[in-house]
DRENKOL-162622 format. One record per residue: chain; x negated, y negated, z negated of N, C-alpha, C in turn; residue number from 0. Coordinates in Angstrom, 2 decimals, decimal comma. Layout:
! residues N
kette / n_u / n_v / n_w / ca_u / ca_v / ca_w / c_u / c_v / c_w / nr
A / X / Y / Z / X / Y / Z / X / Y / Z / NUM
...
//
This chain:
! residues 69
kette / n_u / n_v / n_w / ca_u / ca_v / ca_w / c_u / c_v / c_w / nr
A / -42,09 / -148,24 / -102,77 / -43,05 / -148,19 / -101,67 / -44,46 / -148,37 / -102,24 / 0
A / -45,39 / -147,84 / -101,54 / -46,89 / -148,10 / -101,68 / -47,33 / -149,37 / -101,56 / 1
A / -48,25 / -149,83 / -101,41 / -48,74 / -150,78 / -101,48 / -49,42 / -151,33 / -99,81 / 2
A / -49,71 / -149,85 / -99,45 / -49,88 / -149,96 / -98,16 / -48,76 / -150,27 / -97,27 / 3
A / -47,83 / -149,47 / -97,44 / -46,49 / -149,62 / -97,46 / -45,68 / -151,38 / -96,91 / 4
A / -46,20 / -151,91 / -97,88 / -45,26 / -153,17 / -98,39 / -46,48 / -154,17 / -97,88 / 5
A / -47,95 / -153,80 / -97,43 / -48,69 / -154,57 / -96,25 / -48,34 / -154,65 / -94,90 / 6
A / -47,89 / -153,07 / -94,62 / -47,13 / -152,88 / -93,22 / -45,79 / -154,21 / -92,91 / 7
A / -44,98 / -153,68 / -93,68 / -43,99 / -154,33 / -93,90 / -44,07 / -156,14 / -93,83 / 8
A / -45,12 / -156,82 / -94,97 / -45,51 / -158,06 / -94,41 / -46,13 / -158,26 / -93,17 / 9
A / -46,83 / -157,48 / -92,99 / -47,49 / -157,74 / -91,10 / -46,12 / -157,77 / -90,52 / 10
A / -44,97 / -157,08 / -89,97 / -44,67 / -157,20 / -89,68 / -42,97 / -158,28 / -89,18 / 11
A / -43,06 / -158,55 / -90,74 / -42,68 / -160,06 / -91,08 / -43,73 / -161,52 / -90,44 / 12
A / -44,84 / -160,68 / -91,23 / -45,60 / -162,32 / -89,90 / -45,98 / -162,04 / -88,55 / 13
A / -45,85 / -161,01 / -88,06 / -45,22 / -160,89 / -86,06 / -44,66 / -161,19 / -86,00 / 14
A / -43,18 / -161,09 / -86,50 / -41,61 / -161,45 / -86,18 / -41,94 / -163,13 / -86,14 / 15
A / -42,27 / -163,53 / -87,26 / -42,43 / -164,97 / -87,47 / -42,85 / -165,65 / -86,25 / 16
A / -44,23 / -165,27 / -85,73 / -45,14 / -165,74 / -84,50 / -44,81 / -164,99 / -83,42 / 17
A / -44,02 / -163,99 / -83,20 / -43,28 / -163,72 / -81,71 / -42,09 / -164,99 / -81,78 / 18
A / -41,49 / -165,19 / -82,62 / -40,27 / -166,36 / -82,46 / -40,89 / -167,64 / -82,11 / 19
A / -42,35 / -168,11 / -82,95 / -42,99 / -169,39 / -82,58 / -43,42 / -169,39 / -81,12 / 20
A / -44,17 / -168,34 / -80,53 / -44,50 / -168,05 / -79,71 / -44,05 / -168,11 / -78,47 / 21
A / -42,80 / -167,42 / -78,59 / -41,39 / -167,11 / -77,63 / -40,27 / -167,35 / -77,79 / 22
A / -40,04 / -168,00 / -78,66 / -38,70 / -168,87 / -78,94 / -37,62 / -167,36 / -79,31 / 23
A / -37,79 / -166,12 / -79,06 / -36,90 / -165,25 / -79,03 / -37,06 / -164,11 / -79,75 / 24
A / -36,07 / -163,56 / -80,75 / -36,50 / -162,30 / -81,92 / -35,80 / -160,93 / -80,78 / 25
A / -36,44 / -160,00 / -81,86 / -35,83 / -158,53 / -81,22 / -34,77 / -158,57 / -80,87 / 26
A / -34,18 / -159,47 / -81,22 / -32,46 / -159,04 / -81,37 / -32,03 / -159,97 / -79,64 / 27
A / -32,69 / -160,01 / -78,87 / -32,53 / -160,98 / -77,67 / -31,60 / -159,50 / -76,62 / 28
A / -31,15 / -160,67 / -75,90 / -29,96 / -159,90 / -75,27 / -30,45 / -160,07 / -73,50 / 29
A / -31,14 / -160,68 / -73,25 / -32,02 / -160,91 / -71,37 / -32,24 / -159,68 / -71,18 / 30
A / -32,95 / -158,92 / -72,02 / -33,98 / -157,81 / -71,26 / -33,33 / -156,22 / -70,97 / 31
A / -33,29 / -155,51 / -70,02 / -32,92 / -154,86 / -69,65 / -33,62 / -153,56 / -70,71 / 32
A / -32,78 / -152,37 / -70,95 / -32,91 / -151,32 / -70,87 / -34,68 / -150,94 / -70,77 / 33
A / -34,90 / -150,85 / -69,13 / -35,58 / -150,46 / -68,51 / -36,87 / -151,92 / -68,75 / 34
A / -36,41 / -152,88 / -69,21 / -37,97 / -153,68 / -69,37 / -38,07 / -153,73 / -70,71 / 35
A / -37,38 / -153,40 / -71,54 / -38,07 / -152,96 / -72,86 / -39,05 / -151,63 / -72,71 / 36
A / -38,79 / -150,78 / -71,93 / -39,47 / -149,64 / -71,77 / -40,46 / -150,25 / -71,25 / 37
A / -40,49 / -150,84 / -70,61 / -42,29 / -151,30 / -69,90 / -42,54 / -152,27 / -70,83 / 38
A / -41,63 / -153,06 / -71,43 / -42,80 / -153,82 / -72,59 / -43,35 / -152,77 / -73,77 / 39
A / -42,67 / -151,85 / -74,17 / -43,46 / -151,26 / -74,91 / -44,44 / -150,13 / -74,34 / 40
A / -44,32 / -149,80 / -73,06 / -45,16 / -148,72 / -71,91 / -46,72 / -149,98 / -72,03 / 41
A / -46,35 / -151,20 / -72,15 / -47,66 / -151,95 / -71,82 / -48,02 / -152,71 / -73,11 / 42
A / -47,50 / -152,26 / -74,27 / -47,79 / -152,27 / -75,22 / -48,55 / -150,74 / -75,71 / 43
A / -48,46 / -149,78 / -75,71 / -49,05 / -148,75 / -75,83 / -50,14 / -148,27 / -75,03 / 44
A / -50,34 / -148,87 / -73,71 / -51,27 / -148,81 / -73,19 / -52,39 / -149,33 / -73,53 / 45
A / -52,10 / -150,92 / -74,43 / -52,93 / -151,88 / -75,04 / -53,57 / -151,04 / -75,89 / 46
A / -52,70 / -150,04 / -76,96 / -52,97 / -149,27 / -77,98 / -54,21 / -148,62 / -77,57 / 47
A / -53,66 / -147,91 / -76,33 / -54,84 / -146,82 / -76,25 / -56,60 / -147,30 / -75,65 / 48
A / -56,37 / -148,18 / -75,28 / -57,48 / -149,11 / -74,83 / -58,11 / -149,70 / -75,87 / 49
A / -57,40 / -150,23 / -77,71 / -57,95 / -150,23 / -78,67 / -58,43 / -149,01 / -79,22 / 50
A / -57,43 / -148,11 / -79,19 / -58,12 / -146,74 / -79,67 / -59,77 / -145,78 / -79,01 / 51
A / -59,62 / -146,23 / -77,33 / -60,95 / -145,95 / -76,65 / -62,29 / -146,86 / -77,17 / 52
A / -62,03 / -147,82 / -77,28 / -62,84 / -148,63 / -77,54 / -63,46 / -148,37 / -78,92 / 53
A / -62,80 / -148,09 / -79,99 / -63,23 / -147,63 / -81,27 / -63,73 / -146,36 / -81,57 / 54
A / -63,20 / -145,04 / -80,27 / -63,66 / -144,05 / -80,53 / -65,34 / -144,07 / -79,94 / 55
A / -65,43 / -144,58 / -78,66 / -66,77 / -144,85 / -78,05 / -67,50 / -145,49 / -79,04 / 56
A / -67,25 / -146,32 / -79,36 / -68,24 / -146,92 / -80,83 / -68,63 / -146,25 / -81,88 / 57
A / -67,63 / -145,26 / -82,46 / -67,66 / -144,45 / -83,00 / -68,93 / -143,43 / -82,74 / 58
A / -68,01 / -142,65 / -81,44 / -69,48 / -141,66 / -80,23 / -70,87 / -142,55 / -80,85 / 59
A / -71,20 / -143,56 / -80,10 / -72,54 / -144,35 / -80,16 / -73,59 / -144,23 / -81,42 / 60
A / -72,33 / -144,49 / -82,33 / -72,80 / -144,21 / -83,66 / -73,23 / -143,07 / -84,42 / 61
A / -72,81 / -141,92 / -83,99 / -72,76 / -140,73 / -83,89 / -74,29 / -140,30 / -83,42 / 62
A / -74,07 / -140,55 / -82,44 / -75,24 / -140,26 / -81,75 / -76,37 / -141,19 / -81,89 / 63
A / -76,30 / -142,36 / -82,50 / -77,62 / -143,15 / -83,07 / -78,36 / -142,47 / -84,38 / 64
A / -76,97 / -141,97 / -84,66 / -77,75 / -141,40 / -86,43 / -78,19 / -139,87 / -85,80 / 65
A / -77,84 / -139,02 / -84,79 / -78,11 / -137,43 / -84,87 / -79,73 / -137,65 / -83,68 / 66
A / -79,93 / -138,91 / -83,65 / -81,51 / -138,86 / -83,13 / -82,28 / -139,90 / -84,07 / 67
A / -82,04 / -140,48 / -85,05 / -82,59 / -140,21 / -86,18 / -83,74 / -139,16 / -86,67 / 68
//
């Protein structure tokens, strides 16, 4: 693996870690339905795209600070 690779990989060793501190409960939990994993990750991706707007508008801003220059 890359190096980038094997950063991914630790991030997501220290989520796992602090979703369990957090929530007492790993992926492997047996409560949640089917259908509410789909909305936890439907409202997890929504989060996504609300980080992704936010960075592209900043982006825009920037864009346009330097082309009136």
């Amino acid at each position: 693996m890359s190096a980038i690779e094997d950063a991914v990989c630790l991030k997501i060793q220290q989520r796992a870690k602090f979703g369990l501190q957090k929530y007492g409960v790993t992926l492997e939990r047996t409560d949640l339905t089917k259908l509410q994993w789909l909305i936890h990750a439907q409202e997890e991706a929504m989060d996504l795209a609300n980080y992704l707007e936010v960075l592209i508008q900043k982006e825009k801003e920037k864009t346009n600070a330097n082309d009136n220059s």
